[in-house]
matplotlib code that plots the C-alpha trace (Angstrom):
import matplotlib.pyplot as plt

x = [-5.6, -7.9, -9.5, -6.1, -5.8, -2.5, -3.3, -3.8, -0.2, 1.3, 0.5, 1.1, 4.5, 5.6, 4.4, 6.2, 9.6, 9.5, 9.2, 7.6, 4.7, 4.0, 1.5, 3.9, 4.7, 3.6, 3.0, 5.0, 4.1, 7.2, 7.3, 11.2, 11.1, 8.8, 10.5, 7.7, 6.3, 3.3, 2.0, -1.1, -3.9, -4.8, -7.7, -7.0, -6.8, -3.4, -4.1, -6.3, -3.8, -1.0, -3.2, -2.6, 1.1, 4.0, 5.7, 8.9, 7.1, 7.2, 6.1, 8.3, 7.6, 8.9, 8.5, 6.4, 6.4, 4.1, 1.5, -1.0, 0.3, -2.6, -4.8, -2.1, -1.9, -4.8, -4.2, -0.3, -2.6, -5.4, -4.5, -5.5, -8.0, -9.9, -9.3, -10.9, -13.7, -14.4, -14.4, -16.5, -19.1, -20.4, -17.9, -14.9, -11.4, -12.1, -15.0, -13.4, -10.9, -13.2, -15.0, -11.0, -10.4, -13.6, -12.6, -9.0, -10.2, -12.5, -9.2, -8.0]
y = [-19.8, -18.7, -16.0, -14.6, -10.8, -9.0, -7.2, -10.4, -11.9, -8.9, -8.8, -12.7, -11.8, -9.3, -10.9, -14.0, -12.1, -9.8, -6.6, -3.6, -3.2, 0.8, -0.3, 0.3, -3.0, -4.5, -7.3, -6.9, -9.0, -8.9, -10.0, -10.2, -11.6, -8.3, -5.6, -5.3, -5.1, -3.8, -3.4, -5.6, -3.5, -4.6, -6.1, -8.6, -12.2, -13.4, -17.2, -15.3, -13.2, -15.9, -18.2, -15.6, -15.5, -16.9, -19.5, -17.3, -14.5, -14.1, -12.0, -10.0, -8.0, -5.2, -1.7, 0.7, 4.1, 5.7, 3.2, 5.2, 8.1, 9.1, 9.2, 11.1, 14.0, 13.4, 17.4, 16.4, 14.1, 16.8, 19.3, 22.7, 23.2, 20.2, 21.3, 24.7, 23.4, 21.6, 24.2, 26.8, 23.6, 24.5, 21.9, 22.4, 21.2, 19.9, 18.1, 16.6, 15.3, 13.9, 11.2, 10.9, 10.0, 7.9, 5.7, 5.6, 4.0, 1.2, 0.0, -1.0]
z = [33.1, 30.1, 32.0, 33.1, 31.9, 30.8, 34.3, 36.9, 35.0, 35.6, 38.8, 39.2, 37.8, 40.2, 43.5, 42.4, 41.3, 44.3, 42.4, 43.5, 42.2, 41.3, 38.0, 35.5, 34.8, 31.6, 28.9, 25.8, 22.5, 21.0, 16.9, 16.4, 12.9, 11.9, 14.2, 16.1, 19.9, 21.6, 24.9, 26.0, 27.3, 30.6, 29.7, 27.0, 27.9, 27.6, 25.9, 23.1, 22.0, 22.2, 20.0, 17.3, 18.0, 15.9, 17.1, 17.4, 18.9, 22.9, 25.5, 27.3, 31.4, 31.5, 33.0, 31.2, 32.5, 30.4, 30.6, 32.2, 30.8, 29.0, 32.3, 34.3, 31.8, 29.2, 28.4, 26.7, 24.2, 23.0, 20.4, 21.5, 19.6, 20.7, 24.4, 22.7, 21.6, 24.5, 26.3, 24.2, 24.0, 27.4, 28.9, 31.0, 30.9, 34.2, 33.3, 30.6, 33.0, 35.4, 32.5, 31.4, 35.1, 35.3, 32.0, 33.8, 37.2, 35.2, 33.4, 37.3]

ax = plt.figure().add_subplot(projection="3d")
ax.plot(x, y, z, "-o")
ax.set_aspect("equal")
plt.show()
């Protein structure tokens, strides 16, 4: 469908193949005459972004652990100093994970 999202095929995909579904599974573009992939963000419409494709590029499904990495453990992504200046900037480590948290539970 043209509304369909990286996010509904996945989810398409794994009902139909019977997989369990724990939201790591993912949407890879995958460019093999430039040596390239990237994961689709769960958002983007899959038909626009295979309109831009190659015709020898593909998608792939595949397990991506990490994929919500960054809203599991937004502190491993920071450097320190940023987390300091949060911090000294009247706002809290835990505040800043709260928005993080916020953004991260839009995305679903």
């Amino acid at each position: 469908l043209a509304d369909m999202t990286a996010r509904d095929l996945c989810q398409l995909l794994v009902y139909k193949s019977h997989c369990v579904d724990d939201n790591s599974w993912t949407l890879v573009e995958h460019h093999p005459h430039l040596g390239l992939e990237r994961c689709l963000e769960d958002h983007e419409l899959v038909v626009q972004v295979e309109s831009t494709m190659a015709s020898e590029s593909k998608f792939l499904f595949r397990k991506n652990y990490a994929k919500y990495e960054f809203f599991k453990n937004p502190m491993n992504f920071f450097p320190e100093q940023m987390v300091t200046w949060c911090q000294q900037s009247n706002g809290s480590q835990t505040q800043l994970l709260q928005v993080l948290g916020h953004n991260r539970s839009l995305l679903k």
